[in-house]
C-alpha positions in Angstrom: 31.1 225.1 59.6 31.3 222.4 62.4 35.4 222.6 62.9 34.6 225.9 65.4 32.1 226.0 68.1 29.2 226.9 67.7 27.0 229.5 69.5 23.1 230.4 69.8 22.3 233.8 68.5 19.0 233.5 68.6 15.7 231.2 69.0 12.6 231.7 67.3 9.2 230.0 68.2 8.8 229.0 64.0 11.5 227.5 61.6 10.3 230.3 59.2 11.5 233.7 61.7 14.5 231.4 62.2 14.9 231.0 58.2 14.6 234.5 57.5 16.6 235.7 60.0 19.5 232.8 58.8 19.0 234.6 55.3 20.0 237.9 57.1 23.7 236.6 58.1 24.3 234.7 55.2 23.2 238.2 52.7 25.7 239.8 55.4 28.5 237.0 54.6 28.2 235.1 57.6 27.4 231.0 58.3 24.7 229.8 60.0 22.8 226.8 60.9 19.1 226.7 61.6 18.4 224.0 64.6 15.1 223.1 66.0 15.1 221.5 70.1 13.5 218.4 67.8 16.2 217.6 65.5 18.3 214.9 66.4 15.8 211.9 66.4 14.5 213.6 69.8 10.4 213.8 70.9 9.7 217.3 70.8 7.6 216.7 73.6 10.7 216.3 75.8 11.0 220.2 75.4 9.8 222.2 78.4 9.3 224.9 75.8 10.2 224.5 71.6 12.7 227.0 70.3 14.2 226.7 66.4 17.8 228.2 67.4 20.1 229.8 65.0 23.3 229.3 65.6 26.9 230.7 64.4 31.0 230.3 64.5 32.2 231.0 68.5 33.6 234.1 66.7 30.8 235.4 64.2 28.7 235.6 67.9 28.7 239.4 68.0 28.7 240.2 64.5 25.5 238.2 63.9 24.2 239.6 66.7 24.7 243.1 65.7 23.0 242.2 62.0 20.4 240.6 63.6 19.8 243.8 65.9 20.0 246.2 63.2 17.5 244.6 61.1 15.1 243.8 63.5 
């Protein structure tokens, strides 16, 4: 998944929203990475505000978005 850019399509103040939304676009055929502000070996206190971000392909932005929308 990492040879395209990828984009945020949404943040989520728990890994679980962020998991269940991630289940979403991959039921709907569509790649996607769960990331929390924390990962990378970086003190979460360093984070003005914690956010787990799900993130997609540059050019899955709007399609994710749209499955995301329509499911609430």
């Amino acid at each position: 998944m990492t040879d395209s850019p990828l984009v945020t399509v949404a943040s989520y103040l728990s890994r679980g929203d962020a998991e269940i939304a991630r289940a979403r676009l991959v039921g709907e055929g569509l790649d996607a990475i769960v990331q929390a502000d924390d990962e990378g070996g970086l003190n979460p206190g360093f984070f003005a505000e914690y956010r787990v971000r799900l993130v997609v392909r540059a050019g899955d932005a709007a399609r994710a978005a749209v499955v995301l929308e329509e499911r609430g």
